[in-house]
BAFINU-429694 format. One record per residue: residue number from 1; residue in three letters; x negated, y, z of N, C-alpha, C, O in turn. Coordinates in pm, 1 decimal. Example, Ala and Ser with C-alpha at 12.3 -4.5 7.8 and 13.67 -1.06 7.14 Angstrom:
# residues 2
<rec resi="1" resn="Ala" n_east="-1319.0" n_north="-569.0" n_up="780.0" ca_east="-1230.0" ca_north="-450.0" ca_up="780.0" c_east="-1320.0" c_north="-330.0" c_up="780.0" o_east="-1423.6" o_north="-331.9" o_up="846.5"/>
<rec resi="2" resn="Ser" n_east="-1285.0" n_north="-225.0" n_up="708.0" ca_east="-1367.0" ca_north="-106.0" ca_up="714.0" c_east="-1290.0" c_north="3.0" c_up="787.0" o_east="-1340.9" o_north="113.8" o_up="803.9"/>
//
This chain:
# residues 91
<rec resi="1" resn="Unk" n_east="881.6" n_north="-3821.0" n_up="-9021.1" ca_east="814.3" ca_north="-3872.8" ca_up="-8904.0" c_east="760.8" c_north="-3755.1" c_up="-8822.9" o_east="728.0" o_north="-3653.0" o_up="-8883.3"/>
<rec resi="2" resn="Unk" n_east="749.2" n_north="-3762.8" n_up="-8681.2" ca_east="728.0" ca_north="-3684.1" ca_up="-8619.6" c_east="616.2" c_north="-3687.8" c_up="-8526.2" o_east="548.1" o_north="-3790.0" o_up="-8534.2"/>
<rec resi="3" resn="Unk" n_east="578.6" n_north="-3596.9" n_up="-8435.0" ca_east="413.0" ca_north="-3655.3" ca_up="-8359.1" c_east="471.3" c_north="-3628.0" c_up="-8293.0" o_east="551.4" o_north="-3535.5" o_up="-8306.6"/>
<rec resi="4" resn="Unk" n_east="451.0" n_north="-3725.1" n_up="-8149.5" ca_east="481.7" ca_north="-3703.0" ca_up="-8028.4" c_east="352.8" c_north="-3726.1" c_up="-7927.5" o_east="280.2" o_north="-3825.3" o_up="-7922.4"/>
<rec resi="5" resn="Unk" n_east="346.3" n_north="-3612.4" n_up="-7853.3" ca_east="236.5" ca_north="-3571.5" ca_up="-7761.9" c_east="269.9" c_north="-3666.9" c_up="-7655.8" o_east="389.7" o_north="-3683.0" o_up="-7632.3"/>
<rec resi="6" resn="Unk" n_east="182.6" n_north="-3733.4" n_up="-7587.3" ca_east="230.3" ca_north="-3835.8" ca_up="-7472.4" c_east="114.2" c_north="-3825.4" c_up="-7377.7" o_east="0.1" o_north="-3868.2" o_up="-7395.0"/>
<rec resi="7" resn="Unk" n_east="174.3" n_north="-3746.9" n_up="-7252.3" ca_east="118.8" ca_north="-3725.7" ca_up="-7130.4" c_east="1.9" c_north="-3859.7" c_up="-7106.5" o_east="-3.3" o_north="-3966.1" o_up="-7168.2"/>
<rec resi="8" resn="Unk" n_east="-49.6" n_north="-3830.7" n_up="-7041.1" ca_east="-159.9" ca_north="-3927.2" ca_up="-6952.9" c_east="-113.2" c_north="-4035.0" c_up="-6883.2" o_east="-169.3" o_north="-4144.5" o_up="-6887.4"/>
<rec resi="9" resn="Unk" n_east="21.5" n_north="-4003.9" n_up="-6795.8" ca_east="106.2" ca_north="-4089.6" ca_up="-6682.0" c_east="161.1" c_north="-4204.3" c_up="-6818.9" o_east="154.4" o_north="-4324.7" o_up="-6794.4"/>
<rec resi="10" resn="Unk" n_east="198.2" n_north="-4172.1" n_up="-6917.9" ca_east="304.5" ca_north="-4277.0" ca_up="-6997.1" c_east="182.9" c_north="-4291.6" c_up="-7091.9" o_east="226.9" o_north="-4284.2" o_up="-7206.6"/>
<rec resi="11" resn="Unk" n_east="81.8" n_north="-4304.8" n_up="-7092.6" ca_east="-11.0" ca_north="-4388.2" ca_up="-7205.3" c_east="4.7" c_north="-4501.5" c_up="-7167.5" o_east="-3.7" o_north="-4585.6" o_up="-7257.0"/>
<rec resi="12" resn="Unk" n_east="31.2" n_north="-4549.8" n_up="-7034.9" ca_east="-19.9" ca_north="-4722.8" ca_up="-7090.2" c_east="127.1" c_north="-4762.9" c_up="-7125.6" o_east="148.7" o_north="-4877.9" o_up="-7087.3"/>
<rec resi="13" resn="Unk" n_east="220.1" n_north="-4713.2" n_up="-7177.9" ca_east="280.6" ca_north="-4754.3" ca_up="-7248.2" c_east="232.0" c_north="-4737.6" c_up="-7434.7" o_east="278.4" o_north="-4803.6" o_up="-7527.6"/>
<rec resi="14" resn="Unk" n_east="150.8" n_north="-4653.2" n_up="-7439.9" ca_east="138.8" ca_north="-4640.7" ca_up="-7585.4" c_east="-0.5" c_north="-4666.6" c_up="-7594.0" o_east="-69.0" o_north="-4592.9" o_up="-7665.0"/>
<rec resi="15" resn="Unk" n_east="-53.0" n_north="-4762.2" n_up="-7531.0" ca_east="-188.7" ca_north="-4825.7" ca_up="-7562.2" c_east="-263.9" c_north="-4716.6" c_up="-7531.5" o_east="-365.0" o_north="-4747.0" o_up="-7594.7"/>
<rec resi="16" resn="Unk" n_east="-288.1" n_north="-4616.1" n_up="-7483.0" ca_east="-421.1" ca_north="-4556.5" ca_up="-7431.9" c_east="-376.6" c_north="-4439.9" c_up="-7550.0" o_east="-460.9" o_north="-4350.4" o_up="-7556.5"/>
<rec resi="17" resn="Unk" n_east="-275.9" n_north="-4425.0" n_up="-7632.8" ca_east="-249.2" ca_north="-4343.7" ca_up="-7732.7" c_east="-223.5" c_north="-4199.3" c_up="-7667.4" o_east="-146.9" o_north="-4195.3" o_up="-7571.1"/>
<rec resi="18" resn="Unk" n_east="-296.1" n_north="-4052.3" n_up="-7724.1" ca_east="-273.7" ca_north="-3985.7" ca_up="-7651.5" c_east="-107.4" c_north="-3894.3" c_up="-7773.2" o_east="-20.9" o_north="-3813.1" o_up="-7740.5"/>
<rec resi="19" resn="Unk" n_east="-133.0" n_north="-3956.6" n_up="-7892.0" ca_east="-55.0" ca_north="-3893.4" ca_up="-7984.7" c_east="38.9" c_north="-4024.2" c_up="-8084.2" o_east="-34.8" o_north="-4104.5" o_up="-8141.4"/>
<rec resi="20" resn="Unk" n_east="132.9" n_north="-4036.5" n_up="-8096.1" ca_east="162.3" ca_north="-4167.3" ca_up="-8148.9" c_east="306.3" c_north="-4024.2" c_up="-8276.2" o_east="332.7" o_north="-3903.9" o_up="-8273.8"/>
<rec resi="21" resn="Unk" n_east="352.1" n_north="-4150.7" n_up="-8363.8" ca_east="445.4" ca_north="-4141.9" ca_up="-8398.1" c_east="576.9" c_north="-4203.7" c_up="-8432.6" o_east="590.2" o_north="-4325.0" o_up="-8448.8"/>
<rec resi="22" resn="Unk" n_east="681.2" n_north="-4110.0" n_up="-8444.1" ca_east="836.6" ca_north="-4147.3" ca_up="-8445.6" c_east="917.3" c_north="-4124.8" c_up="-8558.3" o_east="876.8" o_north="-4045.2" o_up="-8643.0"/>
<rec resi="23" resn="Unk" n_east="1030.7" n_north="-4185.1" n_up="-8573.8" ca_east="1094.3" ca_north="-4158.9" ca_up="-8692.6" c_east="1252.5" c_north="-4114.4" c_up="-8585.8" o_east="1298.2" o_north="-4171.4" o_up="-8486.8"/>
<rec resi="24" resn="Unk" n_east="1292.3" n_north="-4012.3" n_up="-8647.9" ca_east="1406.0" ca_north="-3941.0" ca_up="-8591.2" c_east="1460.7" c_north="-3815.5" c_up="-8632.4" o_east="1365.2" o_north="-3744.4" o_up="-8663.9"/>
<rec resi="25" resn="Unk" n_east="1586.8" n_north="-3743.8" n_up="-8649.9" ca_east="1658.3" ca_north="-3664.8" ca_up="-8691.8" c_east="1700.6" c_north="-3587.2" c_up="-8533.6" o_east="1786.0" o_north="-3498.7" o_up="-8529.7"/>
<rec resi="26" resn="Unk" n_east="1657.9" n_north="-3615.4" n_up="-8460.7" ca_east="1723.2" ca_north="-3557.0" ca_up="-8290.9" c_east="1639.5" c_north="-3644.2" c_up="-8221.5" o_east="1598.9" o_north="-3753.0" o_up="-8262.2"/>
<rec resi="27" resn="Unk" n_east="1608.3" n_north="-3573.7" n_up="-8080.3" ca_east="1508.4" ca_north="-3621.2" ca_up="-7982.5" c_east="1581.8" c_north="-3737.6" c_up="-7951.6" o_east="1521.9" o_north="-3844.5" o_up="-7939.7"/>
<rec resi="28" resn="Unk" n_east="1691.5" n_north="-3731.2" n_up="-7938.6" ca_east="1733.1" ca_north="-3889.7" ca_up="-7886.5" c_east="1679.1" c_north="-4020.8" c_up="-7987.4" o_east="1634.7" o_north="-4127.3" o_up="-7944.4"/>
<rec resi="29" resn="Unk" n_east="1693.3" n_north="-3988.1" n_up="-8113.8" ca_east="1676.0" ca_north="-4080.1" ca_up="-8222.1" c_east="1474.0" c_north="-4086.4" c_up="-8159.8" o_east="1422.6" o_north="-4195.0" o_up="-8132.8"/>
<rec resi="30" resn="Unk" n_east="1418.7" n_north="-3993.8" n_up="-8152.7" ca_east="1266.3" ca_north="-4011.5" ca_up="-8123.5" c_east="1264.4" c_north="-4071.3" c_up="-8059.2" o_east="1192.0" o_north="-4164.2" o_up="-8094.9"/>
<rec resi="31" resn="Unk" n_east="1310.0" n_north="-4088.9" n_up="-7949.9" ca_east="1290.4" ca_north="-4135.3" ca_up="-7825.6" c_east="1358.0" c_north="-4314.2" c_up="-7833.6" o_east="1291.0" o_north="-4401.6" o_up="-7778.6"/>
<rec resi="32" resn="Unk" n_east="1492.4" n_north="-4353.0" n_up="-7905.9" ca_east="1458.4" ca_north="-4470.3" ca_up="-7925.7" c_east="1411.7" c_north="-4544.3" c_up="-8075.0" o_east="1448.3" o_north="-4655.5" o_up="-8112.9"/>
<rec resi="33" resn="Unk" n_east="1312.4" n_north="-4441.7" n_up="-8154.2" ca_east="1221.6" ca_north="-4512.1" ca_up="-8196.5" c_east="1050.7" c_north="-4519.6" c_up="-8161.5" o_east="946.6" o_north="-4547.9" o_up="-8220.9"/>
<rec resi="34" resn="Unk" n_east="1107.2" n_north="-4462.1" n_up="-7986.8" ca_east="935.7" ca_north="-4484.4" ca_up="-7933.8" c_east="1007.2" c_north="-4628.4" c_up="-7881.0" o_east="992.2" o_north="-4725.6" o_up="-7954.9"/>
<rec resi="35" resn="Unk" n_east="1073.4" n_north="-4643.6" n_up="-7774.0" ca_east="1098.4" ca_north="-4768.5" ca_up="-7718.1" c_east="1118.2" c_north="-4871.2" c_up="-7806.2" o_east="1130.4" o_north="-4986.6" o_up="-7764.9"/>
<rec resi="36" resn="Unk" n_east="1123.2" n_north="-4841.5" n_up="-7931.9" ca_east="1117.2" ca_north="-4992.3" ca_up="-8025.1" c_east="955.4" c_north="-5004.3" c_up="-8044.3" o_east="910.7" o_north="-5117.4" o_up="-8063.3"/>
<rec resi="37" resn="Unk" n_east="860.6" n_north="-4887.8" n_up="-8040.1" ca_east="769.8" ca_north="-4902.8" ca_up="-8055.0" c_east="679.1" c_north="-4944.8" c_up="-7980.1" o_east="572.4" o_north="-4994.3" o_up="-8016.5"/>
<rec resi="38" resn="Unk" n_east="719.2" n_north="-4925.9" n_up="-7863.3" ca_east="678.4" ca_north="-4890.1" ca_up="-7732.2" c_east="767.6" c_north="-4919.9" c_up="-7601.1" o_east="825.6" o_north="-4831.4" o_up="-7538.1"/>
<rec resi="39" resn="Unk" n_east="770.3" n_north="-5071.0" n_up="-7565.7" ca_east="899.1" ca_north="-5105.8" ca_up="-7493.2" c_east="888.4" c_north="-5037.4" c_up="-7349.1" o_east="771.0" o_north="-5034.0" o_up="-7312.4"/>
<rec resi="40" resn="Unk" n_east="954.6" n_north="-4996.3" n_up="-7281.0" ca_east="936.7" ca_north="-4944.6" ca_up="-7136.7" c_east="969.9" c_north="-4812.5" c_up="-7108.6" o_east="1043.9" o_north="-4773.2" o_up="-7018.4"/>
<rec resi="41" resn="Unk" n_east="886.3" n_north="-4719.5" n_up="-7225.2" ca_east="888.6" ca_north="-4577.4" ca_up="-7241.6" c_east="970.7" c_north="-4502.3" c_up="-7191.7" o_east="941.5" o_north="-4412.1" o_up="-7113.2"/>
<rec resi="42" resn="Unk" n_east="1116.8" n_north="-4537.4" n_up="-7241.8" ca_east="1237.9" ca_north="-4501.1" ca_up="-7226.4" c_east="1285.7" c_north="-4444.5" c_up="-7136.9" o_east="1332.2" o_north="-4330.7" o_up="-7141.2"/>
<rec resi="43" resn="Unk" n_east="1280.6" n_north="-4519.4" n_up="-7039.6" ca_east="1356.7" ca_north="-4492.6" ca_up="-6932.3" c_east="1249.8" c_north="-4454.0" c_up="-6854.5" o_east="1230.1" o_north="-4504.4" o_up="-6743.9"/>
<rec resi="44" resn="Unk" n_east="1168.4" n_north="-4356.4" n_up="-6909.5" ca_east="1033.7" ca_north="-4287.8" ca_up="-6842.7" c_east="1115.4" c_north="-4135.8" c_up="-6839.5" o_east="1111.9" o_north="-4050.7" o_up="-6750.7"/>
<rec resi="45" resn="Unk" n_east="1192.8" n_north="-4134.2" n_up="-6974.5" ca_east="1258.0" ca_north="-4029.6" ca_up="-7062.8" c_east="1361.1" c_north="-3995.7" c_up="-7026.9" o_east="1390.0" o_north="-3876.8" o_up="-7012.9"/>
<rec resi="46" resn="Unk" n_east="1453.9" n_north="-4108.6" n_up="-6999.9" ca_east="1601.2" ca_north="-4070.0" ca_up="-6965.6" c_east="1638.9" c_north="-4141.4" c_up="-6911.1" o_east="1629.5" o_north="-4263.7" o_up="-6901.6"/>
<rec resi="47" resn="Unk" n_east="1713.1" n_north="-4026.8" n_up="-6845.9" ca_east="1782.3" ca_north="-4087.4" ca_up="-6711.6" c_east="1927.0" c_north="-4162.0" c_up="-6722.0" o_east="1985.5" o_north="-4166.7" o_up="-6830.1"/>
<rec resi="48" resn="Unk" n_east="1987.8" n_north="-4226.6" n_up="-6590.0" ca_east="2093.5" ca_north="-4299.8" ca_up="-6578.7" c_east="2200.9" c_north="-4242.1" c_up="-6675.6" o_east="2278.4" o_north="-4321.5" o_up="-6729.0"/>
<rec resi="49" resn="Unk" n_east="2209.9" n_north="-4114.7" n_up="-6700.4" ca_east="2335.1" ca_north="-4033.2" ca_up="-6756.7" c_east="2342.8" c_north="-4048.9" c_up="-6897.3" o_east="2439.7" o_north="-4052.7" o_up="-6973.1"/>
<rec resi="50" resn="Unk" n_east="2187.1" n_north="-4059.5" n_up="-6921.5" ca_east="2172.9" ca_north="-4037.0" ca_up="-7070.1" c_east="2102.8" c_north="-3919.8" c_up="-7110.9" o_east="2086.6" o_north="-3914.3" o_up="-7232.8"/>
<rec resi="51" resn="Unk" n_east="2067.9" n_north="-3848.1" n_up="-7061.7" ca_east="1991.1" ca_north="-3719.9" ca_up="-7029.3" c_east="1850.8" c_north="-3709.0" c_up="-7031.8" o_east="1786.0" o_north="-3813.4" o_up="-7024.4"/>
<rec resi="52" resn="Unk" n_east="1791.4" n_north="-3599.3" n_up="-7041.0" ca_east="1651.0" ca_north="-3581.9" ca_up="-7024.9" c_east="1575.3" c_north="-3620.8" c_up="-6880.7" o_east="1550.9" o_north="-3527.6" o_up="-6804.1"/>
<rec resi="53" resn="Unk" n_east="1545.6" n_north="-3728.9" n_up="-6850.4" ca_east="1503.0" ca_north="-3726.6" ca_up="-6703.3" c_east="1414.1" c_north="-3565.8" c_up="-6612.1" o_east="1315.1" o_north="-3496.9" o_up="-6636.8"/>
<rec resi="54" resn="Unk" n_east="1510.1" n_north="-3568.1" n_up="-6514.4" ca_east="1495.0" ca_north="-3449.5" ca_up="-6439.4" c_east="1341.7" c_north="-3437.5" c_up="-6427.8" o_east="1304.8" o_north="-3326.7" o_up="-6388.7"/>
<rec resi="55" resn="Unk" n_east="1244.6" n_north="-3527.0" n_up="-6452.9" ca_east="1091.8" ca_north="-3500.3" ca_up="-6358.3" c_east="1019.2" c_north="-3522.9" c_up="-6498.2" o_east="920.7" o_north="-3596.7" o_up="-6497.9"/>
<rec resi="56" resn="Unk" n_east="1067.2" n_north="-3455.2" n_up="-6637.3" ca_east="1062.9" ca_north="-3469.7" ca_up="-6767.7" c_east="1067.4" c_north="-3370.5" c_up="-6836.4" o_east="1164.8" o_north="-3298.7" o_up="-6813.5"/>
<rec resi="57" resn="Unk" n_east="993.6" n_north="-3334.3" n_up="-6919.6" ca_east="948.5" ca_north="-3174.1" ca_up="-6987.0" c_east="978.8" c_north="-3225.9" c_up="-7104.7" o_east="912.8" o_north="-3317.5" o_up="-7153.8"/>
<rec resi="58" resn="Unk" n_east="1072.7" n_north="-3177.2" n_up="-7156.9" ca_east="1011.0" ca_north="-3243.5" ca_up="-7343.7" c_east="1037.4" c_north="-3058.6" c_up="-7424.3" o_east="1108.8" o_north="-2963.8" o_up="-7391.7"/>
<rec resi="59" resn="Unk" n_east="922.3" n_north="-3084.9" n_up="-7554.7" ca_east="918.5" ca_north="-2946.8" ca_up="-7585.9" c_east="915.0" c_north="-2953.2" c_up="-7760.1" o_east="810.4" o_north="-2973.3" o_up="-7821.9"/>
<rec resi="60" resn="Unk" n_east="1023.0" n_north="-2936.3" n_up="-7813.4" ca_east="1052.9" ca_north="-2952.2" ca_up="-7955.0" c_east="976.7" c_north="-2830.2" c_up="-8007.3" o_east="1048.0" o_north="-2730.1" o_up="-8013.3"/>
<rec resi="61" resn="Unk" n_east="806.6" n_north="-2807.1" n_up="-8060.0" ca_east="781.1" ca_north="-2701.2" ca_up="-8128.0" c_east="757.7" c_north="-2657.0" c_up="-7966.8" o_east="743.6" o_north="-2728.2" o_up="-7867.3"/>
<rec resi="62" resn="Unk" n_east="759.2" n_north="-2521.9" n_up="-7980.7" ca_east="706.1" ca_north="-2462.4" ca_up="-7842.4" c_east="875.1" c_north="-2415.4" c_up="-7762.2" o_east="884.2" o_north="-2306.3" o_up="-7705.9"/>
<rec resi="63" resn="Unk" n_east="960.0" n_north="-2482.6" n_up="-7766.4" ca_east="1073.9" ca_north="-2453.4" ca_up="-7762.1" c_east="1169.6" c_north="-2622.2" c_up="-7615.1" o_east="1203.0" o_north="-2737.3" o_up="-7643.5"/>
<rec resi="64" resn="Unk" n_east="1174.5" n_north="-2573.1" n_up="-7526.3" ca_east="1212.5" ca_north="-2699.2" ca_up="-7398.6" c_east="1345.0" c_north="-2716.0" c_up="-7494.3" o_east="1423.3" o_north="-2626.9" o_up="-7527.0"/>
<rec resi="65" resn="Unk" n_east="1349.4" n_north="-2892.2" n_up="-7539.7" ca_east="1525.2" ca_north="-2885.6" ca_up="-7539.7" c_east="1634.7" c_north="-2854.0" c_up="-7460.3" o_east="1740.8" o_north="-2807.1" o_up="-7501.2"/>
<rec resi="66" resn="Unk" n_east="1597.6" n_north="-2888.9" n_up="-7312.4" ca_east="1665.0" ca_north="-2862.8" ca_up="-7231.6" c_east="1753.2" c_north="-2714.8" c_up="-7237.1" o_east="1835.8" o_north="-2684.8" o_up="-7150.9"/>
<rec resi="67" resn="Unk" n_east="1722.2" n_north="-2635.9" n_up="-7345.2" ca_east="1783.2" ca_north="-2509.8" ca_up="-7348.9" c_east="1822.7" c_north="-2532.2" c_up="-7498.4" o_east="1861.6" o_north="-2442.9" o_up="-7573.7"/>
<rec resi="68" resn="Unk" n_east="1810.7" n_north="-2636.1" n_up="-7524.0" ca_east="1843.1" ca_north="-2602.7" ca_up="-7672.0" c_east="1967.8" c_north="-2712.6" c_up="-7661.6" o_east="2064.0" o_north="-2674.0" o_up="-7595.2"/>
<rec resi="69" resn="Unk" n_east="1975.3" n_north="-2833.1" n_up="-7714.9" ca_east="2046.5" ca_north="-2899.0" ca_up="-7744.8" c_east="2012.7" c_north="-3017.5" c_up="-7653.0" o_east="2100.1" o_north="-3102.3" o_up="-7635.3"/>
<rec resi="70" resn="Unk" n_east="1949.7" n_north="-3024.3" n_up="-7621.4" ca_east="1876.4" ca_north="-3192.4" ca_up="-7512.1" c_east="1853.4" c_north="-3260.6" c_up="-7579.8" o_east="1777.9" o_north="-3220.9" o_up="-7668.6"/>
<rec resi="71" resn="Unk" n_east="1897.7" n_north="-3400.0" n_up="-7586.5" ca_east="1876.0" ca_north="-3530.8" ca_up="-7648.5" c_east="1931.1" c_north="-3512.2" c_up="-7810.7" o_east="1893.1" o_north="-3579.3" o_up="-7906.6"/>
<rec resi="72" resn="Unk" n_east="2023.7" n_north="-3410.2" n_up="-7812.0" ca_east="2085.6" ca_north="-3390.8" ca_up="-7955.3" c_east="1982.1" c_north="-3291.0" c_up="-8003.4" o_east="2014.6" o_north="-3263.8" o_up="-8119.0"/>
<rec resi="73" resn="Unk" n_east="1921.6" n_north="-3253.5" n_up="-7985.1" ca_east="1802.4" ca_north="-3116.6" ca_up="-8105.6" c_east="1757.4" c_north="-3189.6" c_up="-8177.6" o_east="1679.9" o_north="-3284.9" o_up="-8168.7"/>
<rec resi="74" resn="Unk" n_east="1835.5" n_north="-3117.2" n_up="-8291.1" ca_east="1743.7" ca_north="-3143.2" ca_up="-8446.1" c_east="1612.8" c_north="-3157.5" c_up="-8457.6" o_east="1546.9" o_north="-3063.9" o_up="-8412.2"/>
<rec resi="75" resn="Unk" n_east="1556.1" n_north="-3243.9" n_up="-8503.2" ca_east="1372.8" ca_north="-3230.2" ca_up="-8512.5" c_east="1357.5" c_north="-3196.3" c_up="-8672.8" o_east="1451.4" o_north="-3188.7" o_up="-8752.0"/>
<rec resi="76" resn="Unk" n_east="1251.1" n_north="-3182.0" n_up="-8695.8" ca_east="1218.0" ca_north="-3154.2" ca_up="-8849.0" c_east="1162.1" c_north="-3239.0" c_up="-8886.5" o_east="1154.6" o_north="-3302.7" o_up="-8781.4"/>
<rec resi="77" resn="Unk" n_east="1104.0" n_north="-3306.5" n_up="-8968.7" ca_east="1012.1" ca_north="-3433.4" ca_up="-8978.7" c_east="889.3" c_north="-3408.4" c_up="-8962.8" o_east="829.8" o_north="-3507.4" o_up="-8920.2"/>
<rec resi="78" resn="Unk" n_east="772.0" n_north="-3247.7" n_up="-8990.6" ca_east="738.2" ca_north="-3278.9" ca_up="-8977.7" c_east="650.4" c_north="-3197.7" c_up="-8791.2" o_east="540.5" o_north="-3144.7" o_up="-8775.3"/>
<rec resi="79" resn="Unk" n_east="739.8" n_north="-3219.8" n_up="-8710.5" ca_east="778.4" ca_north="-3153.3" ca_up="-8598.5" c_east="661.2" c_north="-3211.6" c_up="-8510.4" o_east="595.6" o_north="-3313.1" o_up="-8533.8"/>
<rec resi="80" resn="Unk" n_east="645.1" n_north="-3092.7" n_up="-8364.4" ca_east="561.4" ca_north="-3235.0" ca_up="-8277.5" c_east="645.0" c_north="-3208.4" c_up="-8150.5" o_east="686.3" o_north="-3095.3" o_up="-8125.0"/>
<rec resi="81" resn="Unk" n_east="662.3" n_north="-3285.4" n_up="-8093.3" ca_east="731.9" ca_north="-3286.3" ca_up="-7965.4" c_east="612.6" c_north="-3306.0" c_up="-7918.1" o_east="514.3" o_north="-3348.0" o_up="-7979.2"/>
<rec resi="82" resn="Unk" n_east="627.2" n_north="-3255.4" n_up="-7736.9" ca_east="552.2" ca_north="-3268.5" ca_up="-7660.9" c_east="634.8" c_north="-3323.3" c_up="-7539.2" o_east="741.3" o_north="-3269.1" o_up="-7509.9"/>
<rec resi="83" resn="Unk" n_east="589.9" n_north="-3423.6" n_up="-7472.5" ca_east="619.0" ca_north="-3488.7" ca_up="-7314.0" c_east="546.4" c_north="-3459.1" c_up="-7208.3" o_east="446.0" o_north="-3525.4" o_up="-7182.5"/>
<rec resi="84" resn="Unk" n_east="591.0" n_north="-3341.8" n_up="-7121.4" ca_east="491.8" ca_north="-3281.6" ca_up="-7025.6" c_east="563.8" c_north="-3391.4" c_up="-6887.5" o_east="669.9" o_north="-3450.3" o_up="-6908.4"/>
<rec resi="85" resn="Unk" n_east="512.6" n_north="-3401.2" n_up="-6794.0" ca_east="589.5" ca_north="-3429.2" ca_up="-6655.9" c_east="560.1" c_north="-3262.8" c_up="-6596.6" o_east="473.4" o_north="-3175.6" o_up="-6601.2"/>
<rec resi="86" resn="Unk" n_east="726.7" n_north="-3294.0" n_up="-6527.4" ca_east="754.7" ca_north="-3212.3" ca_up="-6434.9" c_east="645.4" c_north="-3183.4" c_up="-6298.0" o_east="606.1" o_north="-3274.9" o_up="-6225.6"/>
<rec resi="87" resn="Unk" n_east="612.8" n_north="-3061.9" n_up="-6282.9" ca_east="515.5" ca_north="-3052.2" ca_up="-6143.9" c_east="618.5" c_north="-2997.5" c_up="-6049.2" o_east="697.8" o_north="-2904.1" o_up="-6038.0"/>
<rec resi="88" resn="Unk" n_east="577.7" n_north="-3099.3" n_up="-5990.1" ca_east="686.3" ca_north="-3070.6" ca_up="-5784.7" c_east="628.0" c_north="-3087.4" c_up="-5680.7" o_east="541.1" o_north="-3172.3" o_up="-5660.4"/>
<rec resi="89" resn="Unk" n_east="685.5" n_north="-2978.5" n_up="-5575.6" ca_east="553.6" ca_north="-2999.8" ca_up="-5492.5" c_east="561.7" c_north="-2870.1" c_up="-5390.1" o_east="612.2" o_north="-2766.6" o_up="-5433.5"/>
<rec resi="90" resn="Unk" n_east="520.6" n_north="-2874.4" n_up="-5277.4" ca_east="520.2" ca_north="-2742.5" ca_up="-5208.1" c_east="364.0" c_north="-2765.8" c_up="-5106.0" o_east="278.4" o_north="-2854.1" o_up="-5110.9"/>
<rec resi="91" resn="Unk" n_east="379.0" n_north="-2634.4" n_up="-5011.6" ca_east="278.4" ca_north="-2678.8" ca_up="-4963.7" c_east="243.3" c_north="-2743.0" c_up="-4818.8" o_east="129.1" o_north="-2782.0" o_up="-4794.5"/>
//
């Protein structure tokens, strides 16, 4: 099982939870055993393609998947992912 850090914007999907947990072998597997946990989440996460949603930080360990493997990175069990949102913006 794994801890997953959950931004401020996607708590009221996890009840006001600022830290919840997942069961998964790869961020994808985390991610749909938050939406069983946690219906909605999901597609907070990923996008139309199947992908990490573009306006979506996720950080396996101190490490962005997005450079690693994406939705396929190995997690460890006892790992913490983190869900940052993307900051965009000019002035």
């Amino acid at each position: 099982m794994v801890t997953v850090r959950v931004p401020t914007l996607l708590r009221r999907y996890t009840g006001g939870q600022a830290t919840v947990h997942a069961d998964g072998r790869t961020i994808k597997d985390v991610f749909v055993s938050l939406e069983a946990q946690y219906p909605g989440i999901s597609v907070r996460l990923v996008d139309v393609n199947g992908g990490v949603h573009r306006f979506v930080n996720v950080f396996a360990g101190d490490d962005d998947v997005r450079y690693l493997e994406g939705l396929a990175t190995n997690v460890e069990a006892d790992e913490e992912i983190t869900i940052i949102p993307a900051v965009s913006g000019g002035e």
